[in-house]
N, C-alpha and C positions, 0 to 999 in steps of 0.2 A: 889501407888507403881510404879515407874518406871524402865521402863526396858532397861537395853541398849545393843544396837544392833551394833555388829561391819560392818565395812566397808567390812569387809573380808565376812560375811556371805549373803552378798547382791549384791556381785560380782557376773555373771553370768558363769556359765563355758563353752563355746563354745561348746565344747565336747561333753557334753551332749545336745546339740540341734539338733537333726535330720534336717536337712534341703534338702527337697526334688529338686530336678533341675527340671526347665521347659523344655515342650517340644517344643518348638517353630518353631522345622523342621517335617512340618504335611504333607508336601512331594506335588508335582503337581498335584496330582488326587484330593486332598482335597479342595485346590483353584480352580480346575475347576469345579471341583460340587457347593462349594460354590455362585461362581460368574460367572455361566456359561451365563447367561445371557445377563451379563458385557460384557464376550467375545464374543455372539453371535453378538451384536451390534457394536464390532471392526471389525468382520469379511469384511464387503464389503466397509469401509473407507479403509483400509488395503491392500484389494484388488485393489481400485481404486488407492492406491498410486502407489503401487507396479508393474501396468499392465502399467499405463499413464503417471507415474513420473519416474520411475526408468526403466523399462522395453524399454520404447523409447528412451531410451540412446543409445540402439545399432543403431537406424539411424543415432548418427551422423561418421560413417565411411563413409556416402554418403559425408562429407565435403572434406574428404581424397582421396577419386577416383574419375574417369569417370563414371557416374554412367548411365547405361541403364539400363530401367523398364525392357527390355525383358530380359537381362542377371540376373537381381538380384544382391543384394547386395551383395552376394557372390563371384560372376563372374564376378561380377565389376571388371577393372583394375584399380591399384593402379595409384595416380597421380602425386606422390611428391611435394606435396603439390604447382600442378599450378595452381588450386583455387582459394587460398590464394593472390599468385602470382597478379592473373587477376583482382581481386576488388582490392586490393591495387594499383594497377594501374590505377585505373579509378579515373576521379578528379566526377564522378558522386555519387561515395560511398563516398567520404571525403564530397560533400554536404549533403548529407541525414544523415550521422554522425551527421554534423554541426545544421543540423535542430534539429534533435532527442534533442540535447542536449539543442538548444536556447529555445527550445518550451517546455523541462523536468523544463528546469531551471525557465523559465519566471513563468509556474505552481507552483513550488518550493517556489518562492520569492510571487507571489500574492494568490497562490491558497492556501499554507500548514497554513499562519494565521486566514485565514476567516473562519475555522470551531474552532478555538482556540474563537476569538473576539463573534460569534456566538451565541456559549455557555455561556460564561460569562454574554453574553446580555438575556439568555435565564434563566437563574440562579438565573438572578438576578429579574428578573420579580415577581411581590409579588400576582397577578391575574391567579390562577391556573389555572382558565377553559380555558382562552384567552392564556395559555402557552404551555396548550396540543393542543390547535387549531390550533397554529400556528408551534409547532414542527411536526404538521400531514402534514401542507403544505409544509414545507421546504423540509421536506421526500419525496413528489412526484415527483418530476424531477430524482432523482433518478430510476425510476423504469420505467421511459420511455427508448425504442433504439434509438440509437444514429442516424439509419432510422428517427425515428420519427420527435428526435431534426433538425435533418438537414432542415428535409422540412419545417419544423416550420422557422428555421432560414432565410432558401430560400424564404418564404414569406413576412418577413419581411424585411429582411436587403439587398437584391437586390435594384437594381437599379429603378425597377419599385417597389418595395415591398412596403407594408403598412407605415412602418416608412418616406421612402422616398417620398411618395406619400404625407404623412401629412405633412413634413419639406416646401415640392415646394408648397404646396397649404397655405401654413406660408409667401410664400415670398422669402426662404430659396432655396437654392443649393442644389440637392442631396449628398449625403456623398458617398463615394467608402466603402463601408465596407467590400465586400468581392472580391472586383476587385481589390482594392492597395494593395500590398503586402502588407503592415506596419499596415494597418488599419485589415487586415485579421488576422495578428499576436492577436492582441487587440482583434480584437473579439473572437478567438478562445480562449484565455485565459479567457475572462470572460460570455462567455458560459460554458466552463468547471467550472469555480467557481459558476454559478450558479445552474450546474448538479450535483453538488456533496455535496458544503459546507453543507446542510442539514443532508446530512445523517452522514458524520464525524462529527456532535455534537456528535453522540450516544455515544463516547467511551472518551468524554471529559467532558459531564456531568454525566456519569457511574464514573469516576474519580471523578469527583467534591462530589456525595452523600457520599464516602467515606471521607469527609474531617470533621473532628471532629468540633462539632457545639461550643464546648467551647472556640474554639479558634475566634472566630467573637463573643463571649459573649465580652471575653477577649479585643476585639480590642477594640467596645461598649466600655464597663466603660474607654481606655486608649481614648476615644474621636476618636478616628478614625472614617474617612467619611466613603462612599462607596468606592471611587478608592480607599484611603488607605485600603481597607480591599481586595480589587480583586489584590492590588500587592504587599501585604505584606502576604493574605493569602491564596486567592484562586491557584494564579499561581505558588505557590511553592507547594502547595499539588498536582496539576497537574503536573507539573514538568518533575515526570517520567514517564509519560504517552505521554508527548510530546518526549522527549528524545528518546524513544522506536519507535514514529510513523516516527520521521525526521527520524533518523536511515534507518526503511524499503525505507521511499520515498528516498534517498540517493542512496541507494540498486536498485533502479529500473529509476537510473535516464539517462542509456542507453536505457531503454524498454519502450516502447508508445505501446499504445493498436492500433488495425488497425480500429476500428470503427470510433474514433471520427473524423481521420483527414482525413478518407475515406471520409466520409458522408458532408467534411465540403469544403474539397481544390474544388480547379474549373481550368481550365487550365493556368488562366490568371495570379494564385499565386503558381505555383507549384515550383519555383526556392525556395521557403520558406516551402510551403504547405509538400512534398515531404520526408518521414521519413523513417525510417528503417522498416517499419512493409508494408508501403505500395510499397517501395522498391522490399522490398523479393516476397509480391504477385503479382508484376509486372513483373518483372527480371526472379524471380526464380520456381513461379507456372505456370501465363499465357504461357510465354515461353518457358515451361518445360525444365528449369535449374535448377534440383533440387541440382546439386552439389553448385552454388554459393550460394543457398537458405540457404542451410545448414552451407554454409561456413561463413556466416553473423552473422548466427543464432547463431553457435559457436562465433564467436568473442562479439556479442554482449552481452550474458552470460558470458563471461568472464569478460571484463569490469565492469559488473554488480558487480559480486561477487568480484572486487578488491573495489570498492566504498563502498561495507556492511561491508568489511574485514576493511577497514578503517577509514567509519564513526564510527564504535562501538569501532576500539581502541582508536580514539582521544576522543570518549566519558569516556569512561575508564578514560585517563589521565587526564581528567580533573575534575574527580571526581562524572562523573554521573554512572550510573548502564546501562548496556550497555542489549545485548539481553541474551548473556550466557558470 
């Protein structure tokens, strides 16, 4: 016997379904019980921002006055901006500009592919134990001071140093490497590229283990080598990882750290040697001019923050994923 069932009687009627609302506003006190532990461990990042990031912004009104330690930045007199005025007149500050920039840039162009190339080399290695051995050693240079690197350097690359000493007992010429300017350019570049390229794998082969292994099965069966698979697959899964790191190095291409070219210049190269970082501790601390210090310091932040402002929107328009 069958039975039939209308469409009508299998309809549901809303009405009668009670449906209860969530509560989903459990209010502040609930999240801080919950995860208060979360928040304990923001606490002193937060603070560190706050006291040393943001906090220190009121000194730069020392770039804006006269500024005497014994009156205070308060009682400082205003200066209308002759500060300003005074480095922009010196053809001393347009060198040390000049440097900052040839010596950000020179790093830029040799230094920003060598932890790219690196990696790839490191990747591709098919000998595990011999991969971590020798990503252990690339990582060292990094974690030496730039103290350190220098006298290292000073030993060898002088005029009397180890290198020079083995070239003349060759038969060979000493080299200038840290007396000619040009040759001091060169070596400062690729000291830096050898203090650093190690450790920037970390965040290019952190990139690479994210890259889907079906797609190198994928190239496999279409016959692809090795280099057809590192530039058809590895460098475009990398891609925004590089995008994101040019970006920052962009961002900081007015700003040099004061270590490296401290520990490295000598008097004989400072027409070149001579940057903004060593600049300020020259000018603006030894001589206790703290108002030009500040006033450098502001301009070279600004600059800064026009080149991040700008490499991420031509990143944008060209179709990459920029920072935000």
């Amino acid at each position: 016997m069958k039975v039939k069932v209308k469409d009508s009687d299998l309809a549901l009627n809303t009405n009668d379904i009670m449906v209860k609302p969530l509560k989903t506003n459990k209010g502040l006190l609930y999240y801080l019980k919950r995860d208060l532990l979360l928040y304990l461990m923001l606490v002193i990042p937060v603070a560190y921002i706050l006291i040393f990031k943001y906090g220190s912004m009121y000194g730069i009104l020392i770039a804006f006055k006269d500024y005497n330690m014994f009156q205070g930045l308060s009682e400082s007199p205003w200066n209308n901006f002759a500060t300003f005025k005074q480095i922009f007149a010196t053809s001393q500050f347009f060198e040390v500009v000049r440097n900052t920039l040839m010596l950000n840039a020179l790093d830029l162009i040799v230094g920003f592919p060598a932890p790219i190339i690196l990696a790839i080399l490191i990747n591709e290695l098919a000998f595990k134990r011999f991969k971590k051995i020798s990503q252990t050693i690339l990582y060292m240079p990094h974690f030496l001071s730039w103290v350190i690197i220098g006298g290292i350097v000073a030993q060898l690359l002088t005029p009397t140093g180890m290198v020079n000493s083995l070239i003349t007992r060759m038969g060979g010429d000493a080299l200038p490497f840290l007396t000619n300017k040009f040759a001091w350019i060169g070596t400062y570049s690729l000291v830096g590229v050898w203090q650093s390229t190690g450790w920037g794998t970390i965040l290019y082969l952190a990139a690479m283990t994210g890259i889907d292994k079906e797609l190198y099965e994928a190239a496999d069966v279409d016959g692809a080598g090795r280099l057809k698979k590192i530039w058809h697959v590895t460098l475009p899964g990398i891609r925004p990882t590089i995008a994101i790191l040019l970006i920052l190095q962009l961002g900081h291409i007015m700003a040099i750290n004061f270590d490296r070219p401290f520990n490295l210049q000598n008097n004989l190269v400072m027409d070149y040697a001579d940057v903004i970082s060593t600049y300020v501790y020259r000018v603006g601390i030894q001589s206790a001019n703290f108002s030009i210090g500040a006033a450098v310091g502001l301009f070279q932040s600004v600059i800064c923050l026009i080149f991040l402002l700008g490499s991420n929107f031509i990143t944008k328009k060209l179709g990459g994923k920029g920072i935000w």
